[in-house]
N, CA, C and O atoms as a Tripos MOL2 file, in Angstrom:
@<TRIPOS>MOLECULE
protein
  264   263    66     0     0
PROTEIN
NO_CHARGES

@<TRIPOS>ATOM
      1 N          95.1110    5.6620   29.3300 N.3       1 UNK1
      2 CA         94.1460    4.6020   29.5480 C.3       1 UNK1
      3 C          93.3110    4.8910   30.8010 C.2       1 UNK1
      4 O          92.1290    4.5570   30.8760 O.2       1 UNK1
      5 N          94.0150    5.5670   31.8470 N.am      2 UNK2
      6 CA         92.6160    5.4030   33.5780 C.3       2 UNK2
      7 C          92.6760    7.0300   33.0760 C.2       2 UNK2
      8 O          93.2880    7.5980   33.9800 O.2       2 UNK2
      9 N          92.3590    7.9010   32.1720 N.am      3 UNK3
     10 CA         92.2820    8.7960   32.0010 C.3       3 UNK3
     11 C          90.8310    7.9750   31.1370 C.2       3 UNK3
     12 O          89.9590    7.7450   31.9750 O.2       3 UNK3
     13 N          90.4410    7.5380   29.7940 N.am      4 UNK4
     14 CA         89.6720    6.9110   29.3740 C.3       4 UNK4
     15 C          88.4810    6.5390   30.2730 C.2       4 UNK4
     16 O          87.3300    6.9000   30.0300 O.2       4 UNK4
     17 N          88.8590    5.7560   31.3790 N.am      5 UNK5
     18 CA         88.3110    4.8470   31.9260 C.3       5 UNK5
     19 C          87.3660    5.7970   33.0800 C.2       5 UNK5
     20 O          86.1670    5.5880   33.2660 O.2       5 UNK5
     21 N          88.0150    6.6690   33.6640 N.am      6 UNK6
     22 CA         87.3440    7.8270   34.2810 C.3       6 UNK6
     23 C          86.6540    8.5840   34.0230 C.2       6 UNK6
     24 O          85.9150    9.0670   34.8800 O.2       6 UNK6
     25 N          86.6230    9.0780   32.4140 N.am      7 UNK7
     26 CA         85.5960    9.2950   31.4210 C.3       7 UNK7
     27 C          84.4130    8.6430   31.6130 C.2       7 UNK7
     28 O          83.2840    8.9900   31.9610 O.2       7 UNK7
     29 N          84.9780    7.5360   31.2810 N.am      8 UNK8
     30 CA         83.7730    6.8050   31.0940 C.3       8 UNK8
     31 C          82.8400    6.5350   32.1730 C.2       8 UNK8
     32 O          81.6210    6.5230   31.9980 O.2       8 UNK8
     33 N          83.5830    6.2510   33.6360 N.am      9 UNK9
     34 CA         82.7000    6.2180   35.0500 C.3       9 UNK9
     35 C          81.9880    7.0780   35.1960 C.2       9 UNK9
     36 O          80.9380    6.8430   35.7950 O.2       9 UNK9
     37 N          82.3350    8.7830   34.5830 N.am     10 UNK10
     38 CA         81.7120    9.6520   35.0920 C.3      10 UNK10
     39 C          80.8330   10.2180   33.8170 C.2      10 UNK10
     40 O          80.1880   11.2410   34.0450 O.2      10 UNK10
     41 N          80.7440    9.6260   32.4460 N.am     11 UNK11
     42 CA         79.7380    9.4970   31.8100 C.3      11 UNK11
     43 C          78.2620    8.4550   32.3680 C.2      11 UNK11
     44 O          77.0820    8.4970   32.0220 O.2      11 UNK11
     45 N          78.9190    7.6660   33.2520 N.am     12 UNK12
     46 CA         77.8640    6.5620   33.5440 C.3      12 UNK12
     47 C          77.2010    6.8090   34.2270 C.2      12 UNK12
     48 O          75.9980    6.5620   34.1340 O.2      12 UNK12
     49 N          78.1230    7.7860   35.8040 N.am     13 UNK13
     50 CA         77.2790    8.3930   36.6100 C.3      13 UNK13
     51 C          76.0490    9.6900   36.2380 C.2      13 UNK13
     52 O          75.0260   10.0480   36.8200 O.2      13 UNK13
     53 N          76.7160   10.1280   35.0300 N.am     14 UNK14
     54 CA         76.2760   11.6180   34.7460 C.3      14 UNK14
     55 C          74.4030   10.8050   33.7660 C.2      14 UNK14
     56 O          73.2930   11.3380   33.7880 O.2      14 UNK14
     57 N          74.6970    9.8100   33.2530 N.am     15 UNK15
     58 CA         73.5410    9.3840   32.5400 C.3      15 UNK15
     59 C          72.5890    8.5580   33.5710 C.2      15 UNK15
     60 O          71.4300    8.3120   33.2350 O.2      15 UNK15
     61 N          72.9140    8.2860   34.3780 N.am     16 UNK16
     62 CA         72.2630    7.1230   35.8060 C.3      16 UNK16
     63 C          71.5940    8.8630   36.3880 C.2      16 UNK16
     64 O          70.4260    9.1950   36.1900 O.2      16 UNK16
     65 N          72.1650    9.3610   36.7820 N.am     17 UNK17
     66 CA         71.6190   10.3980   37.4210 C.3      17 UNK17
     67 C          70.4680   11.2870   36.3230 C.2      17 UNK17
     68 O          69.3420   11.6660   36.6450 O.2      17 UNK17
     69 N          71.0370   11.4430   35.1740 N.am     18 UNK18
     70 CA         69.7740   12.0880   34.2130 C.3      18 UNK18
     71 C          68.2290   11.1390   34.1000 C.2      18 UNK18
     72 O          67.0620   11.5240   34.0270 O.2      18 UNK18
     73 N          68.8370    9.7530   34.1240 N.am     19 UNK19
     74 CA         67.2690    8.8710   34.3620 C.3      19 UNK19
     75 C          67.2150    9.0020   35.0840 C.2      19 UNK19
     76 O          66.0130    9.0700   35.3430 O.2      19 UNK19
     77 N          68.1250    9.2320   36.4380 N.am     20 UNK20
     78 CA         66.8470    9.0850   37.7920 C.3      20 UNK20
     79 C          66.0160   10.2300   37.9090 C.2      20 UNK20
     80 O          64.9400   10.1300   38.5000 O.2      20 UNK20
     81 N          66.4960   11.6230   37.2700 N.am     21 UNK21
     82 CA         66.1920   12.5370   37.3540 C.3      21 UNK21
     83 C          64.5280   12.4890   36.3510 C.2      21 UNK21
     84 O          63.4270   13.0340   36.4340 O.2      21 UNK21
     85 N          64.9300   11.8990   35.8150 N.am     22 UNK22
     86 CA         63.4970   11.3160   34.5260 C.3      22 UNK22
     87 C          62.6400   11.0290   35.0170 C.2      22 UNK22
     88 O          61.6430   11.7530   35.0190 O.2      22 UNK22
     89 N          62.6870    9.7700   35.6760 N.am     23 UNK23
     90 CA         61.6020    9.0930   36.4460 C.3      23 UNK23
     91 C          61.4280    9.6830   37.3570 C.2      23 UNK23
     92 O          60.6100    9.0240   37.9990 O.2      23 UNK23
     93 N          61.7510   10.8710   38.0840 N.am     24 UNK24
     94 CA         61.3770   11.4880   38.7950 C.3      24 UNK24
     95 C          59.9690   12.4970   38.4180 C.2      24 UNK24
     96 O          58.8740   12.5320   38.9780 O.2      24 UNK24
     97 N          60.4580   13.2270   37.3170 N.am     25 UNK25
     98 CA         59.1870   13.9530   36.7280 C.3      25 UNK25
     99 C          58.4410   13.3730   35.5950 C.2      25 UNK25
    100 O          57.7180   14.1350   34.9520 O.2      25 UNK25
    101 N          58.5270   11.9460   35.2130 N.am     26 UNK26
    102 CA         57.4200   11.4260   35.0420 C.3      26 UNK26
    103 C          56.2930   10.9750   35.8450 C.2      26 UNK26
    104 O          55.1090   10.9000   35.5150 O.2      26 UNK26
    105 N          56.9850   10.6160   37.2200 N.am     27 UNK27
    106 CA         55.9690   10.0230   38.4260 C.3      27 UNK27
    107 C          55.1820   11.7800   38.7560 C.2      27 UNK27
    108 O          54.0540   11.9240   39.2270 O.2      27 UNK27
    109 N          56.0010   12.7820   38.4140 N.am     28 UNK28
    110 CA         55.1640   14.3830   39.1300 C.3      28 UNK28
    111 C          54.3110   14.6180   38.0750 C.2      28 UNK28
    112 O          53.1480   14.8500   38.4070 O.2      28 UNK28
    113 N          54.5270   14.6220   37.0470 N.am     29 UNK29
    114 CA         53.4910   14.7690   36.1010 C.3      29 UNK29
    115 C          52.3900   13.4600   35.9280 C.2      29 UNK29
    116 O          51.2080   13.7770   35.8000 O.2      29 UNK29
    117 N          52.6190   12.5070   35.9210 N.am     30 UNK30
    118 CA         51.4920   11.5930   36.8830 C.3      30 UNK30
    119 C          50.5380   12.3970   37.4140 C.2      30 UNK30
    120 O          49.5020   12.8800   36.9580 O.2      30 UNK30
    121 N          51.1120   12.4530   38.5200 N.am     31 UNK31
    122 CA         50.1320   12.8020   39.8860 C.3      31 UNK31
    123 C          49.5340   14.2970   39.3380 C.2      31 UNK31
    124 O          48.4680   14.6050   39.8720 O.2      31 UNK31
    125 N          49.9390   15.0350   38.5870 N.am     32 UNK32
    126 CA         49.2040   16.6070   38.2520 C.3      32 UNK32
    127 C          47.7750   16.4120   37.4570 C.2      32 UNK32
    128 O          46.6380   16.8750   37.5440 O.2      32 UNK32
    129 N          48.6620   15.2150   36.4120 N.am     33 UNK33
    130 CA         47.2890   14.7760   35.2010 C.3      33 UNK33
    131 C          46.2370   14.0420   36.6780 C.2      33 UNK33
    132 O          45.0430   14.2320   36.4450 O.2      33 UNK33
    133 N          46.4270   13.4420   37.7770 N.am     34 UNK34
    134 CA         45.7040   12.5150   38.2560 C.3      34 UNK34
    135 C          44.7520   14.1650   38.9460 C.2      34 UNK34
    136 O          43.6340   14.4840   38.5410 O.2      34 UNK34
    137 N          45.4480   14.8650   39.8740 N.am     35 UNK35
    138 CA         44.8810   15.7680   40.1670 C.3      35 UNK35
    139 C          43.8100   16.4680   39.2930 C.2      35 UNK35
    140 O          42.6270   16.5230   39.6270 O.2      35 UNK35
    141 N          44.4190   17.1210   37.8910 N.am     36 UNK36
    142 CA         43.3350   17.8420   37.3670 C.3      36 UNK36
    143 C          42.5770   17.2620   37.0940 C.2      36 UNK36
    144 O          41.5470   17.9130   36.9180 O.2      36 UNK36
    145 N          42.3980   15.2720   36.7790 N.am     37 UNK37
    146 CA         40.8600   14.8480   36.5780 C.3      37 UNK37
    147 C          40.4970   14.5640   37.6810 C.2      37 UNK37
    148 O          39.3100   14.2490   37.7560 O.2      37 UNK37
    149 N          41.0860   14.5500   38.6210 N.am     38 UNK38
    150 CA         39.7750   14.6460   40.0820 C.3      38 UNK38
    151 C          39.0050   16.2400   39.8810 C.2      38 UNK38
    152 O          37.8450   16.6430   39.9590 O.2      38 UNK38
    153 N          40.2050   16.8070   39.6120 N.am     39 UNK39
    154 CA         39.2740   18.4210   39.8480 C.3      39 UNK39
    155 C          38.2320   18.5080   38.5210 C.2      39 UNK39
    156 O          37.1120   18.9710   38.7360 O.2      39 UNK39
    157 N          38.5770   18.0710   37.1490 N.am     40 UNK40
    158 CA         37.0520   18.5240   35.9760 C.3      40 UNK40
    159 C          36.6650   17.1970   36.8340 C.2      40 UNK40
    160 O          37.1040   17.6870   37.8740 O.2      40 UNK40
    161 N          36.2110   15.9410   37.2450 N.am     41 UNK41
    162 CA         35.3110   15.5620   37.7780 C.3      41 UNK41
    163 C          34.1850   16.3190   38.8330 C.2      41 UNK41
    164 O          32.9700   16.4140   38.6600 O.2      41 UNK41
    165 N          34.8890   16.7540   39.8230 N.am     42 UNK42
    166 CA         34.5940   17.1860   40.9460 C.3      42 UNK42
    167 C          33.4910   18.4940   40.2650 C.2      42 UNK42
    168 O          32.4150   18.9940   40.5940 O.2      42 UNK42
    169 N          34.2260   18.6200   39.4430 N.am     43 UNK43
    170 CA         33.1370   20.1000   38.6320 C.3      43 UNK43
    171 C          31.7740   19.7490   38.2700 C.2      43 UNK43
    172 O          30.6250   20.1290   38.4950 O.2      43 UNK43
    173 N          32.6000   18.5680   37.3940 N.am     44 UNK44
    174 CA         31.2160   17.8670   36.1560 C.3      44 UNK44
    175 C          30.2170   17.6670   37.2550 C.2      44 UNK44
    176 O          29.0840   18.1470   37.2140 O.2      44 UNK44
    177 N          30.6970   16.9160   38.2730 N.am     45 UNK45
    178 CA         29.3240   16.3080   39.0300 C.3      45 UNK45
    179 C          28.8120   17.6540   39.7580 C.2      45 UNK45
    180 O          27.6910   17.5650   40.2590 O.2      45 UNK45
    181 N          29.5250   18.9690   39.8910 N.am     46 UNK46
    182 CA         28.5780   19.8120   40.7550 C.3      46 UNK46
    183 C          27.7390   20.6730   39.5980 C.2      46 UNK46
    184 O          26.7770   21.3300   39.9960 O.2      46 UNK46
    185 N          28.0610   20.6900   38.2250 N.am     47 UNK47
    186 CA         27.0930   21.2610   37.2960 C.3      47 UNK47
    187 C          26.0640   20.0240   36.9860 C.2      47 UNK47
    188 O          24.8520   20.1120   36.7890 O.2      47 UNK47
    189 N          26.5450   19.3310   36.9930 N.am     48 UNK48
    190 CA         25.0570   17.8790   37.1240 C.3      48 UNK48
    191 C          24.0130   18.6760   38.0480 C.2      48 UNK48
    192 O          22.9620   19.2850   37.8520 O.2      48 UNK48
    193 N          24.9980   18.3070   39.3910 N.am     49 UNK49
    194 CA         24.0600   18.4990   40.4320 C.3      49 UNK49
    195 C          23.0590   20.2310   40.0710 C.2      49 UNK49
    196 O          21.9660   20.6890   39.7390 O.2      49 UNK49
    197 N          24.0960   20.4940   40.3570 N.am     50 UNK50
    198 CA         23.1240   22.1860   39.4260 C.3      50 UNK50
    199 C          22.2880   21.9640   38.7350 C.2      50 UNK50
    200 O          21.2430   21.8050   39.3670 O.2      50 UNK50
    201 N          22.1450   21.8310   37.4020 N.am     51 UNK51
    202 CA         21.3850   21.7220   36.2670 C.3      51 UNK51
    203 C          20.6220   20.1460   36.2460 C.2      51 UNK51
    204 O          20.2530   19.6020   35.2050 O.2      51 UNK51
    205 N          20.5020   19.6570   37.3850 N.am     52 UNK52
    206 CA         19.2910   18.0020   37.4220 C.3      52 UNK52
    207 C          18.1620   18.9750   37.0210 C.2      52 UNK52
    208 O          17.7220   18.9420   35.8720 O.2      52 UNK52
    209 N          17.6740   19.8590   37.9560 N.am     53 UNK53
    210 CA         16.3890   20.0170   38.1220 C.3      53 UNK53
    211 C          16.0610   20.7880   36.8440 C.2      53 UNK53
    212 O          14.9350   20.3920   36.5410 O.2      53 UNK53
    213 N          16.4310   21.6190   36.0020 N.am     54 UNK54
    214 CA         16.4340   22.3600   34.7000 C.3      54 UNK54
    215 C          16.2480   20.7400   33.8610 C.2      54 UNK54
    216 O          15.1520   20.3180   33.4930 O.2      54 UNK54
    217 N          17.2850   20.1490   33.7120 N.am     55 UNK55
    218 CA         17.1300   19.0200   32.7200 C.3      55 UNK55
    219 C          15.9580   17.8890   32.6820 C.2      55 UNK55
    220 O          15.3550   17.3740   31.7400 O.2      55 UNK55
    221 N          15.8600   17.6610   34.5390 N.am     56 UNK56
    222 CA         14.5220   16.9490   34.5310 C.3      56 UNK56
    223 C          13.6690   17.7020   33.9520 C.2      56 UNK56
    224 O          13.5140   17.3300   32.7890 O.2      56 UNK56
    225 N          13.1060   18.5000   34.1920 N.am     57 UNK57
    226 CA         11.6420   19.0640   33.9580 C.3      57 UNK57
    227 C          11.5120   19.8470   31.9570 C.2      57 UNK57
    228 O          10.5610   20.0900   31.2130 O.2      57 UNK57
    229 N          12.7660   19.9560   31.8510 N.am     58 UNK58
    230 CA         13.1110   19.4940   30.3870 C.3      58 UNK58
    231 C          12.5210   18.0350   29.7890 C.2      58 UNK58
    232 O          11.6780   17.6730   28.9680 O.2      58 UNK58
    233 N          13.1570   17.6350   30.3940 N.am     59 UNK59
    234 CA         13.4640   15.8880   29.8440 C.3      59 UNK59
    235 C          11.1840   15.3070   29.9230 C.2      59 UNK59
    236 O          10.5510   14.6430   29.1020 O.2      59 UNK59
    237 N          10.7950   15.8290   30.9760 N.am     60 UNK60
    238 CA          9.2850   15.3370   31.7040 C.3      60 UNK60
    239 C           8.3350   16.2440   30.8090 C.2      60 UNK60
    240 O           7.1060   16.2270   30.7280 O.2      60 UNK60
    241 N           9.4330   17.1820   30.0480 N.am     61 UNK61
    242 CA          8.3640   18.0190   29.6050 C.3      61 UNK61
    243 C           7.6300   17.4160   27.5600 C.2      61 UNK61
    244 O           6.6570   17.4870   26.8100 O.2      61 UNK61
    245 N           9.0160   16.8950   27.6790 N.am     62 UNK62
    246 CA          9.7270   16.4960   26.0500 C.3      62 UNK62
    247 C           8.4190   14.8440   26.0190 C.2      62 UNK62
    248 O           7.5160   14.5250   25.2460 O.2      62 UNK62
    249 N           8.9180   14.2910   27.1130 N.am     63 UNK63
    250 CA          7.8590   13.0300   27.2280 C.3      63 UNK63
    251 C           6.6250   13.0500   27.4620 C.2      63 UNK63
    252 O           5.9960   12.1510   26.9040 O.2      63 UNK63
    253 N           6.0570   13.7380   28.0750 N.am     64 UNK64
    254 CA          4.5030   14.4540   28.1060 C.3      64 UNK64
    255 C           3.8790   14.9320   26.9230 C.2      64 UNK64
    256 O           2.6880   14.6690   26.7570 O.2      64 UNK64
    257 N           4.5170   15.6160   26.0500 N.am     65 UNK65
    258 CA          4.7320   16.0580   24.7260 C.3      65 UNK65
    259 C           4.6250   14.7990   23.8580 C.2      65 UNK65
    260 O           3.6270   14.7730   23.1390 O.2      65 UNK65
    261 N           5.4670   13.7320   23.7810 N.am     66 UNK66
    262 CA          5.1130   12.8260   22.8480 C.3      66 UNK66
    263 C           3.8750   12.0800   23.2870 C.2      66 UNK66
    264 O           3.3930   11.2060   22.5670 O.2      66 UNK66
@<TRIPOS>BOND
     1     1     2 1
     2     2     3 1
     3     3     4 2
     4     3     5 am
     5     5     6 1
     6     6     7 1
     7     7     8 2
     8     7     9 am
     9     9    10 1
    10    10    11 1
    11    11    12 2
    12    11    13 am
    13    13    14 1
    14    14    15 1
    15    15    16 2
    16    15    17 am
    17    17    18 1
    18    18    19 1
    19    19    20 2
    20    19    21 am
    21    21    22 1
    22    22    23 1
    23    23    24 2
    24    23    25 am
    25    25    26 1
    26    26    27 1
    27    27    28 2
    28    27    29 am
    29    29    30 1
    30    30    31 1
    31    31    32 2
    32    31    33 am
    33    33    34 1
    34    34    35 1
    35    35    36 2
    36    35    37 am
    37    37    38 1
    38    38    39 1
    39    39    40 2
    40    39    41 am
    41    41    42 1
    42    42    43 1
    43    43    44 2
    44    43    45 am
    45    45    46 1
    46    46    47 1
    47    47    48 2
    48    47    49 am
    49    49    50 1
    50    50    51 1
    51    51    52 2
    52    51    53 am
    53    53    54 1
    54    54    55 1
    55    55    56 2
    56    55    57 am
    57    57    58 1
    58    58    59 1
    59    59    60 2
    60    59    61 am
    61    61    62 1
    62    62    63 1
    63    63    64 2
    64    63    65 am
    65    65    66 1
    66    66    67 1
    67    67    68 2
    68    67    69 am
    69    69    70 1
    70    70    71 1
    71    71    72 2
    72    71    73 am
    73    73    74 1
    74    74    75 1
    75    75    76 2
    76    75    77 am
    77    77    78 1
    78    78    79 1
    79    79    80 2
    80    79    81 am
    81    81    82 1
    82    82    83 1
    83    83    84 2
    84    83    85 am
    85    85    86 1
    86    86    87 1
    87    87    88 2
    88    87    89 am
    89    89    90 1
    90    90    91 1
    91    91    92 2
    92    91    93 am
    93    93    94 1
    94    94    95 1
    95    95    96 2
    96    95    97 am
    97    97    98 1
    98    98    99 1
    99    99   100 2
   100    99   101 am
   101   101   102 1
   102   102   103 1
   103   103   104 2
   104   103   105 am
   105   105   106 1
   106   106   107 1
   107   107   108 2
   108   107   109 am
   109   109   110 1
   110   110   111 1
   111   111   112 2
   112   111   113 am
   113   113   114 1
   114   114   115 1
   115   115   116 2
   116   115   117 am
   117   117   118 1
   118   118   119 1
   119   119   120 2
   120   119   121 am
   121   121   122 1
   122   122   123 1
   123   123   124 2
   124   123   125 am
   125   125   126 1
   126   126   127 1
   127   127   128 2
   128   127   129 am
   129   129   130 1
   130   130   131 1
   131   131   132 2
   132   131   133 am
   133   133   134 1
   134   134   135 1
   135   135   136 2
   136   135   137 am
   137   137   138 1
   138   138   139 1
   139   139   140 2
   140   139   141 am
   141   141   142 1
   142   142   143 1
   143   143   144 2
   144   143   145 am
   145   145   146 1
   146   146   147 1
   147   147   148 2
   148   147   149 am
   149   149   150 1
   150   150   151 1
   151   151   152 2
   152   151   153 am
   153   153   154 1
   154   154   155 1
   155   155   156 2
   156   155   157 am
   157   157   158 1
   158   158   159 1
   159   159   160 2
   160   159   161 am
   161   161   162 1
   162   162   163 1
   163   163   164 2
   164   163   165 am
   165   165   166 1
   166   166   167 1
   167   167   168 2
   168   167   169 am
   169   169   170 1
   170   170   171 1
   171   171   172 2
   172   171   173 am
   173   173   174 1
   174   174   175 1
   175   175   176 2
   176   175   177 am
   177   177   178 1
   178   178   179 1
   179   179   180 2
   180   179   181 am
   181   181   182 1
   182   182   183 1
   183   183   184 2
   184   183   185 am
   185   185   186 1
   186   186   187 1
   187   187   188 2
   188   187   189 am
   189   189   190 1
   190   190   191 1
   191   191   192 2
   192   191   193 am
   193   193   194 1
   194   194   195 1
   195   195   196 2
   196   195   197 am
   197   197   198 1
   198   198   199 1
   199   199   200 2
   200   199   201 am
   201   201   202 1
   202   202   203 1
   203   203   204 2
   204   203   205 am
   205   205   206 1
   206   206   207 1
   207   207   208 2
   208   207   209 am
   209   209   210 1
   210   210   211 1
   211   211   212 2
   212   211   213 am
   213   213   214 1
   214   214   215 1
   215   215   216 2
   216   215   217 am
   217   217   218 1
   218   218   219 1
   219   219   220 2
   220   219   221 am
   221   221   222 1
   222   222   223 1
   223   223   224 2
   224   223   225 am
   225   225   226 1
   226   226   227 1
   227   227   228 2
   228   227   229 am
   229   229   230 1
   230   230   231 1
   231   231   232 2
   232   231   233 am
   233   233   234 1
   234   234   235 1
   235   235   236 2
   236   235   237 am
   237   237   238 1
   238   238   239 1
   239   239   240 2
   240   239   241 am
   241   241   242 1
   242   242   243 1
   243   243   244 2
   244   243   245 am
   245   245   246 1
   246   246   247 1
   247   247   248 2
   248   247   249 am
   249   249   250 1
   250   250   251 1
   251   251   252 2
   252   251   253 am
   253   253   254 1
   254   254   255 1
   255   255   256 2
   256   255   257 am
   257   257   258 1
   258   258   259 1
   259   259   260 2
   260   259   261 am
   261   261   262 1
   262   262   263 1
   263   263   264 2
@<TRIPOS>SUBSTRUCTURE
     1 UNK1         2 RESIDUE 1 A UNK
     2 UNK2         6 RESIDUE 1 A UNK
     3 UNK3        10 RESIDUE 1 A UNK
     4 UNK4        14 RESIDUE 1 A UNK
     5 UNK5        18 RESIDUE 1 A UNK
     6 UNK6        22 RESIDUE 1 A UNK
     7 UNK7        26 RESIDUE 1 A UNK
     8 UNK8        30 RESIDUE 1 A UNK
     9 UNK9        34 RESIDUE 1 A UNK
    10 UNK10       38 RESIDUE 1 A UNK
    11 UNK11       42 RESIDUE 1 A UNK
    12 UNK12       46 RESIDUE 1 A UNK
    13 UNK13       50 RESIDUE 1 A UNK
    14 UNK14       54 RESIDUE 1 A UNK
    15 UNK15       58 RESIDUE 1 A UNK
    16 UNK16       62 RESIDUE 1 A UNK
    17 UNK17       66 RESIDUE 1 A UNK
    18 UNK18       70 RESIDUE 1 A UNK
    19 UNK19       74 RESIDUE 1 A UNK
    20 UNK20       78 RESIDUE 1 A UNK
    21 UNK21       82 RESIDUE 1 A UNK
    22 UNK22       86 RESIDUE 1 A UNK
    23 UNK23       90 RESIDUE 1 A UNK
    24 UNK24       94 RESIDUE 1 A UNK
    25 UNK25       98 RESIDUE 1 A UNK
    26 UNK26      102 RESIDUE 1 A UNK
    27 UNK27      106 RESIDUE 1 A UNK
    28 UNK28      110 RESIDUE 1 A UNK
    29 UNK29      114 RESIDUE 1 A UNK
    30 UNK30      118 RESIDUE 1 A UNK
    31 UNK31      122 RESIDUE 1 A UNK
    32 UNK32      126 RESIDUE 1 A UNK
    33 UNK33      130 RESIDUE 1 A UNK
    34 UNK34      134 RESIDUE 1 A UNK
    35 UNK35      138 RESIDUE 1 A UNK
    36 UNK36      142 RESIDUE 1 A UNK
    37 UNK37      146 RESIDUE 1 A UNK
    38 UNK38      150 RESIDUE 1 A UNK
    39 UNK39      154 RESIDUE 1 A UNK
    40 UNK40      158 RESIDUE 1 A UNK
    41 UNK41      162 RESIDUE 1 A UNK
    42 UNK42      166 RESIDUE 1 A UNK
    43 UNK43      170 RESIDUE 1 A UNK
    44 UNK44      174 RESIDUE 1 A UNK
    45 UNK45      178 RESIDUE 1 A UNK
    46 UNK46      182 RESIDUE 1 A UNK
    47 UNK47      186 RESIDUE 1 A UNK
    48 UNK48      190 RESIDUE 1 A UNK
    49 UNK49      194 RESIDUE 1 A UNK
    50 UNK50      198 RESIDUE 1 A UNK
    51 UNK51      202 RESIDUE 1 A UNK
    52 UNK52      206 RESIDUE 1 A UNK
    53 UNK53      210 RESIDUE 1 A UNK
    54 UNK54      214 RESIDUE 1 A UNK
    55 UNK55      218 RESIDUE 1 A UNK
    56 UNK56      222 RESIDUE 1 A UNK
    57 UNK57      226 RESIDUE 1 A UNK
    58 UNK58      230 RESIDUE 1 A UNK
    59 UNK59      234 RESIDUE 1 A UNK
    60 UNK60      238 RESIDUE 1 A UNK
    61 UNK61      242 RESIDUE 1 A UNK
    62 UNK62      246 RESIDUE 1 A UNK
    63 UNK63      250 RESIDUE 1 A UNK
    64 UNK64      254 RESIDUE 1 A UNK
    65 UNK65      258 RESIDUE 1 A UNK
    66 UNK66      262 RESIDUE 1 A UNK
């Protein structure tokens, strides 16, 4: 019977510790996905910034035209 019962404490501990271990690399993979869309943001807006002046004079050329 405390042969059973010791089992079982150290099944409880062994599964308490695998979730904590869980929620651990769900919160790290969080923060990676949060990182890489700062970084394709950080991109998007510097090929904006690049390509305004190509697209304006595109865009001024298309409306002059109609």
């Amino acid at each position: 019977m405390a042969k059973s019962v010791s089992m079982l404490k150290l099944s409880a501990r062994l599964q308490l510790a695998y979730y904590r271990a869980l929620d651990r690399d769900q919160g790290q993979a969080l923060t990676e996905y949060a990182l890489i869309l700062a970084l394709i943001a950080i991109v998007a807006i510097a090929a904006l910034r690049f390509l305004s002046g190509g697209v304006k004079s595109e865009l001024t050329s298309v409306a002059s035209s109609l």
